[in-house]
NULO-254827 format. One line per field, with one value per residue (C-alpha): residue in one letter; x, y, z. Coordinates in steps of 0.05 Angstrom, whole numbers. Example, Ala and Ser with C-alpha at 12.3 -4.5 7.8 and 13.67 -1.06 7.14 Angstrom:
NULO-254827
residu	(a, s) .
x	(246, 273) .
y	(-90, -21) .
z	(156, 143) .
***
This chain:
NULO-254827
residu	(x, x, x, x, x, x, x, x, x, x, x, x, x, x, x, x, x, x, x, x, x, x, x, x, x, x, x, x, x, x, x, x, x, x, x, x, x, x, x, x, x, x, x, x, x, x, x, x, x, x, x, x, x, x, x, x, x, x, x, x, x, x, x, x, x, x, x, x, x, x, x, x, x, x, x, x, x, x, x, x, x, x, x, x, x, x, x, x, x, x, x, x, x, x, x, x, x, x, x, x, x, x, x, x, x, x, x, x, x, x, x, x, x, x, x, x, x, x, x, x, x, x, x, x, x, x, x, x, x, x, x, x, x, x, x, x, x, x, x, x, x, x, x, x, x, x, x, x, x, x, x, x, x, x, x, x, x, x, x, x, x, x, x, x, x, x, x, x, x, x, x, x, x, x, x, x, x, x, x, x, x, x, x, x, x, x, x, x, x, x, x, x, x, x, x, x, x, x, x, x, x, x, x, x, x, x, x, x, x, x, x, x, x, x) .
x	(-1483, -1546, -1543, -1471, -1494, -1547, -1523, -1460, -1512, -1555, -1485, -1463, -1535, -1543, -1506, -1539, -1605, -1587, -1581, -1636, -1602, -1534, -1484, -1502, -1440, -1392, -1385, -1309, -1295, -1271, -1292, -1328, -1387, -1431, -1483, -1521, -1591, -1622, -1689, -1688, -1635, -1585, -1499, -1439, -1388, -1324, -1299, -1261, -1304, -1376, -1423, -1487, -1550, -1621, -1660, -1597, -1594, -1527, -1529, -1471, -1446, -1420, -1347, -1368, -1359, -1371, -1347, -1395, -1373, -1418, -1418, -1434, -1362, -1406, -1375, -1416, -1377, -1434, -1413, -1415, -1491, -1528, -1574, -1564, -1619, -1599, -1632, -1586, -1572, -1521, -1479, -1523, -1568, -1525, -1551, -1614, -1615, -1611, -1633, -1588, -1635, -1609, -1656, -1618, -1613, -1544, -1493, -1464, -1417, -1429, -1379, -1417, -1390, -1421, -1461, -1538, -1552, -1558, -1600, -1576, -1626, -1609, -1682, -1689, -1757, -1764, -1726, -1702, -1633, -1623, -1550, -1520, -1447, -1418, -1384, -1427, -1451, -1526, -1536, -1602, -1630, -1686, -1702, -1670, -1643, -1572, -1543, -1469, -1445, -1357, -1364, -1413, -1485, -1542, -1620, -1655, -1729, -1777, -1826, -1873, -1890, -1852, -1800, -1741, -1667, -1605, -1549, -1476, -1409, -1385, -1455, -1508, -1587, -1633, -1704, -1724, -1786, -1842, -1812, -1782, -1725, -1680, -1631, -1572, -1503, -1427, -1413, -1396, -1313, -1337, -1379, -1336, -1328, -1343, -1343, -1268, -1234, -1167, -1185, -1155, -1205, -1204, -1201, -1271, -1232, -1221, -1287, -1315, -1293, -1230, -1178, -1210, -1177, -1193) .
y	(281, 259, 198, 183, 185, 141, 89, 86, 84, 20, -9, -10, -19, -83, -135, -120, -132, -195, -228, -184, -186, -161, -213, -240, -283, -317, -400, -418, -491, -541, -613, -615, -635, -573, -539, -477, -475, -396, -380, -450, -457, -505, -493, -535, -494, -494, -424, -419, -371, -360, -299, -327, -278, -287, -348, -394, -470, -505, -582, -623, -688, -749, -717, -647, -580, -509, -458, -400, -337, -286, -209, -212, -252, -317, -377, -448, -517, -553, -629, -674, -702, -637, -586, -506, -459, -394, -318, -271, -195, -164, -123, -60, -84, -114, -49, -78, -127, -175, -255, -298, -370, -432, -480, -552, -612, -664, -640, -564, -536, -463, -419, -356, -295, -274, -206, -181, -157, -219, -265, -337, -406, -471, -498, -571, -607, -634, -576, -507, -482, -424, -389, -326, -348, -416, -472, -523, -582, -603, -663, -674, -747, -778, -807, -753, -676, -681, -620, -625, -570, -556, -483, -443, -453, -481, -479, -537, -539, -582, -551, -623, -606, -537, -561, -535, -559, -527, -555, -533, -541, -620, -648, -673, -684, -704, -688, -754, -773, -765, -694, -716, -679, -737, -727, -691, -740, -733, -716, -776, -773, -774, -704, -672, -713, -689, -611, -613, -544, -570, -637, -669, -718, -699, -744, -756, -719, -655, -671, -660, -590, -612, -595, -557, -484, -445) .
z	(-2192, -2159, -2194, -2180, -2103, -2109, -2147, -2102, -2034, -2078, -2080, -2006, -1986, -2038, -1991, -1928, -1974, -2003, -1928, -1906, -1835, -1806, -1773, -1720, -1709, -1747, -1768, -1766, -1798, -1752, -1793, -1855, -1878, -1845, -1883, -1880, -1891, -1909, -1946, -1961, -1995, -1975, -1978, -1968, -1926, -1946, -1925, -1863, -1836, -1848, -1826, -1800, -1801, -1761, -1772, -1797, -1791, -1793, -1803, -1780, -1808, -1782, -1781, -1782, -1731, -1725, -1674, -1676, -1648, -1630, -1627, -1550, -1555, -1538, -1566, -1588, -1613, -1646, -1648, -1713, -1735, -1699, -1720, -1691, -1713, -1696, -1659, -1641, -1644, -1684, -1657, -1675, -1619, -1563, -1523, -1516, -1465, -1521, -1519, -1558, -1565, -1597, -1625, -1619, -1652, -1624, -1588, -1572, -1522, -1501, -1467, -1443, -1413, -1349, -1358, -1337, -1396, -1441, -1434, -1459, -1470, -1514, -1520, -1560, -1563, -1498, -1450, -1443, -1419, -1386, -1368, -1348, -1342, -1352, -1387, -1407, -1453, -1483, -1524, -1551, -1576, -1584, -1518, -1474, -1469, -1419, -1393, -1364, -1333, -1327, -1299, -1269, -1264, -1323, -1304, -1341, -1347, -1372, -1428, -1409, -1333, -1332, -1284, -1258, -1237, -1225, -1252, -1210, -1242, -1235, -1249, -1303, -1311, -1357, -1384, -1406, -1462, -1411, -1394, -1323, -1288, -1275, -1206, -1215, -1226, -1235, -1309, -1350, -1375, -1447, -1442, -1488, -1544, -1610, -1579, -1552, -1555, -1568, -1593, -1537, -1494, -1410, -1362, -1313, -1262, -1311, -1347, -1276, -1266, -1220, -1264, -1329, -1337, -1398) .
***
């Protein structure tokens, strides 16, 4: 009888092994080609929905997209040709004034519900971005790390010279290659392209926080 038990404990316990973490959120399909990279292995998705664990990359093609959701209710669009690597407590662990980080290569939009105890940062090679509440976009090339933000209110710091801007809702800056805080300026009409929600492109005046309702 013994036995029976344990063998039917290895069983249920065998899965959470296998990914070594719980969920931390979960990858629904929006365009294709998006892979997952874990342990260093490399996968194609083709699911609809995906459970991402600690420490996952996703890679975006030319066409591809991902909405993540995550178990603080957090939601991310990664745009096509981007890279996400991913921290983030399951939901085991949301008690614990948990830090949800994002490691980013391209283009993401994050929608993040307003709460003090999460803490929230999108961090590329150049700049870190800090939130407790917004609507926002970061896209991440070579020469330059942009923030736009459509609702609420996005820190964006320099990891060069360690400074600091503000970013309000209706308005845009840059850390360029040297690390410099560029000026803050109205948010371009084409901020959303790639990471729409509905696939449908706004207008500058919606784009700029005008007209946007969610």
């Amino acid at each position: 009888m013994k036995i029976k038990w344990f063998v039917l404990i290895m069983a249920l316990a065998l899965p959470s092994l296998a990914f070594g973490l719980e969920r931390v959120a979960v990858g629904h399909l929006i365009g294709k080609p998006v892979s997952l990279v874990r342990d260093g292995k490399i996968k194609d998705l083709r699911d609809k929905e995906t459970d991402l664990i600690e420490g996952d990359r996703i890679e975006t093609g030319p066409e591809g997209k991902l909405k993540l959701v995550f178990e603080t209710g957090d939601v991310v669009y990664l745009g096509p040709d981007s890279t996400l690597e991913v921290s983030a407590p399951p939901k085991a662990k949301l008690s614990l004034n948990p830090l949800i980080q994002l490691k980013l290569t391209g283009k993401l939009r994050a929608l993040v519900a307003k709460r003090s105890d999460t803490t929230f940062r999108v961090r590329t090679v150049r700049a870190v971005v800090g939130v407790k509440g917004t609507d926002f976009v970061v896209e991440d090339v070579v020469e330059q790390t942009k923030v736009s933000t459509l609702k609420g209110l996005v820190s964006l710091g320099s990891l060069k010279n360690q400074q600091e801007i503000d970013v309000p809702a209706g308005k845009s800056s840059t850390v360029d290659v040297m690390g410099a805080i560029m000026p803050l300026s109205e948010i371009a009409g084409d901020v959303l392209q790639g990471v729409e929600i509905s696939g449908k492109k706004l207008s500058v005046e919606e784009a700029a926080g005008q007209k946007v309702t969610f």
